[in-house]
C-alpha positions, -999 to 999 in steps of 0.1 A, spaced: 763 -141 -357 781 -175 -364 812 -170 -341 796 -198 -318 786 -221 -340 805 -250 -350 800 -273 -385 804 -309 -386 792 -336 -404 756 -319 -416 752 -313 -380 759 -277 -360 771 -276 -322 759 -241 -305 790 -238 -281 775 -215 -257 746 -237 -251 759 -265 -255 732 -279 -279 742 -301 -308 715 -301 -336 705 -320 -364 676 -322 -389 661 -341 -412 672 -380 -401 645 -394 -418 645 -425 -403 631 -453 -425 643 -439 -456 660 -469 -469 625 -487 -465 614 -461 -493 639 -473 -512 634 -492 -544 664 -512 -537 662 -544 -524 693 -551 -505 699 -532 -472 716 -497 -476 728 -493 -438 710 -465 -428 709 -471 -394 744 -480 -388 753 -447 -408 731 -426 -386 745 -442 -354 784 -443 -364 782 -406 -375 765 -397 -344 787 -413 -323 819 -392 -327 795 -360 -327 783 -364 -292 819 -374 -280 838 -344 -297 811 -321 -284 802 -337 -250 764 -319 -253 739 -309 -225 712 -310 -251 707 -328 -286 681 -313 -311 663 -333 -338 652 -304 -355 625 -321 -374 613 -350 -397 633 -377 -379 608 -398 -394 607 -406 -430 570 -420 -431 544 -399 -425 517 -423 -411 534 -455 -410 563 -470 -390 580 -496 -413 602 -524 -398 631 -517 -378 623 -478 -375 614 -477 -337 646 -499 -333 669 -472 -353 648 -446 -331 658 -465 -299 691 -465 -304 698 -428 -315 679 -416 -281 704 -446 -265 737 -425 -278 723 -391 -268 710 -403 -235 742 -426 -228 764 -397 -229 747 -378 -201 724 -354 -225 686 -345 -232 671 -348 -269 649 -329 -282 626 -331 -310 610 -300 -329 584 -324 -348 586 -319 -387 561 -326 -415 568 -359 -414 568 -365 -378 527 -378 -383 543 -413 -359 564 -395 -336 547 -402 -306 548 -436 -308 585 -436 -307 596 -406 -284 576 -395 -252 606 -370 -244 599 -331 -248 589 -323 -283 581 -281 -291 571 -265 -318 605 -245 -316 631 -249 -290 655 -219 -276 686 -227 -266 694 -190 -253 694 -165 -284 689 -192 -313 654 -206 -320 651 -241 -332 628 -253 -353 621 -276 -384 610 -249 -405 583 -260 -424 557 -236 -408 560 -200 -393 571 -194 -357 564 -169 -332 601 -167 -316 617 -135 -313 654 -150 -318 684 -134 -334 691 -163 -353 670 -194 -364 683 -232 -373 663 -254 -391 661 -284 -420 632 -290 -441 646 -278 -475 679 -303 -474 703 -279 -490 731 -290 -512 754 -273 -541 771 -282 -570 807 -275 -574 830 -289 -597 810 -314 -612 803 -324 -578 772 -324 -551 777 -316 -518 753 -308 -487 754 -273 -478 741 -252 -451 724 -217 -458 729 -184 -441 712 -152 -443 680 -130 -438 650 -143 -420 622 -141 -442 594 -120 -428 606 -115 -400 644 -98 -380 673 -115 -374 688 -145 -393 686 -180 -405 707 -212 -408 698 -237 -429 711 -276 -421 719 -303 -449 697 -334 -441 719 -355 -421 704 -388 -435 728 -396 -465 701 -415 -485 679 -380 -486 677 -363 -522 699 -326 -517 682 -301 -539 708 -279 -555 703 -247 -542 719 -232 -567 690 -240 -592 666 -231 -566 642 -207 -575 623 -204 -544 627 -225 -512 600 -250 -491 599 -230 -457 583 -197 -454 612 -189 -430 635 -183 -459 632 -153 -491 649 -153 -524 675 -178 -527 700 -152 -540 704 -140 -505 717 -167 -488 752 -179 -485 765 -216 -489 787 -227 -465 806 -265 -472 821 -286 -448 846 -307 -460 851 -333 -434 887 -349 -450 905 -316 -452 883 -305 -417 878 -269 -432 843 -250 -431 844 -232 -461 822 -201 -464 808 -190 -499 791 -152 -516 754 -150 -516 742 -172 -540 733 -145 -560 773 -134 -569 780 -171 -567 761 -192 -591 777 -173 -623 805 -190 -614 790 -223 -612 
C-alpha cells in the first residue's frame, strides 16, 4: 500500500504521481504566539520546503489543508509567507493545490489556484480530513489531527497508518509541517478529530528521523503503547 510513498520532513512524496503533499502549514502561527520576539516561521517553512521540491522535482504540490492558521483574519506578513510558498512550488515548474481545511475561512484572499474538497492524484485521495469525503480511493492522506509520539522521553511528529474509518481502503495520517503547531501524543489519544480515522489502537506510527535518514515503521498502537 505504502511501497510508493516516500517520508520526508513531515511531508510525503507519491512517486507514481509525482505529487508531494503537505498539511497543516498553518501559516500565521507565530502571530498566535504569546511571544513577543519573532519565531521564524516563515523562513522555516520556506528553507524546509526548498530541498523538498528539489529532491523530488514534483508535477503537483498539495497543501492538504489549514495552510492558514487564522480562521477569519489575515495577520501581518501572512499573504507574504503565502506568496512565497506558491513562488517555490511554482518556480520549480509544478502546480499547488489546496484541499481547504477548517481553518482555511481566508483562503481565497490569498490563493485563486485550484482548491477541491479532495484531490486524486491517481489511486490516493487527498484531503484535509476534517469532514467526510465521497472518494472511492484505496488509500487516503490527510492532516488535521497533527500526530506525534513519545518515545524515550522524547516527542516526535508521527504519521499514522491504517483502516479507513467507515469506509474501504486505508489512511495516512501527516504530522503538521509547521514546527510551532502543538503535536498531540497519539499515544494518549483516546479518539482522534477526523471522522476519517477509528480507534487509535489501530493505527501504526511511523517516525522519520531526518539525521540518521531512516523511516522507521512501528506495531499498532494498540501492541505499542505498553511499551511506552
Amino acid at each position: 500500500m505504502l511501497e510508493g510513498v516516500r517520508f520526508r520532513d513531515r511531508a510525503i512524496y507519491l512517486c507514481e504521481e509525482r505529487t508531494l503533499v503537505l498539511a497543516d502549514l498553518h501559516v500565521g502561527r507565530d502571530r498566535a504566539s504569546p511571544v513577543s520576539l519573532p519565531l521564524g516561521e516563515r523562513e522555516d517553512l520556506t528553507e524546509r520546503l526548498g530541498p523538498l521540491l528539489s529532491r523530488f522535482s514534483p508535477e503537483v504540490v498539495v497543501l492538504a489543508g489549514d495552510l492558514l492558521h487564522s480562521y477569519g483574519t489575515l495577520p501581518a506578513g501572512v499573504g507574504e509567507t503565502v506568496a512565497r510558498i506558491l513562488g517555490l512550488i511554482e518556480g520549480v515548474g509544478a502546480t499547488p493545490v489546496v484541499t481547504p481545511g477548517n481553518h482555511d475561512g481566508m483562503l481565497g484572499a490569498v490563493f485563486d489556484g485550484e482548491s477541491p474538497a479532495w484531490y486524486s492524484a491517481g489511486d490516493v485521495a487527498i484531503c484535509h480530513g476534517h469532514t467526510e469525503h465521497d472518494a472511492d480511493a484505496p488509500l487516503t492522506v490527510l492532516g488535521h489531527d497533527h500526530p506525534a509520539i513519545r518515545i524515550e522521553g522524547r516527542k516526535r511528529p508521527c504519521y499514522l497508518h491504517g483502516p479507513r474509518s467507515g469506509g474501504d481502503g486505508d489512511v495516512l495520517v501527516l504530522p503538521a509541517f509547521n514546527r510551532l503547531t502543538r503535536g498531540v501524543d497519539v499515544s494518549r489519544s483516546a479518539s482522534f478529530l477526523s471522522p476519517l480515522l477509528s480507534d487509535p489502537g489501530a493505527y501504526r506510527p511511523i517516525v522519520r528521523d531526518e539525521e540518521a535518514d531512516e523511516t522507521l515503521p512501528f506495531p499498532p498502537l494498540s501492541r505499542l503503547r505498553r511499551h511506552l
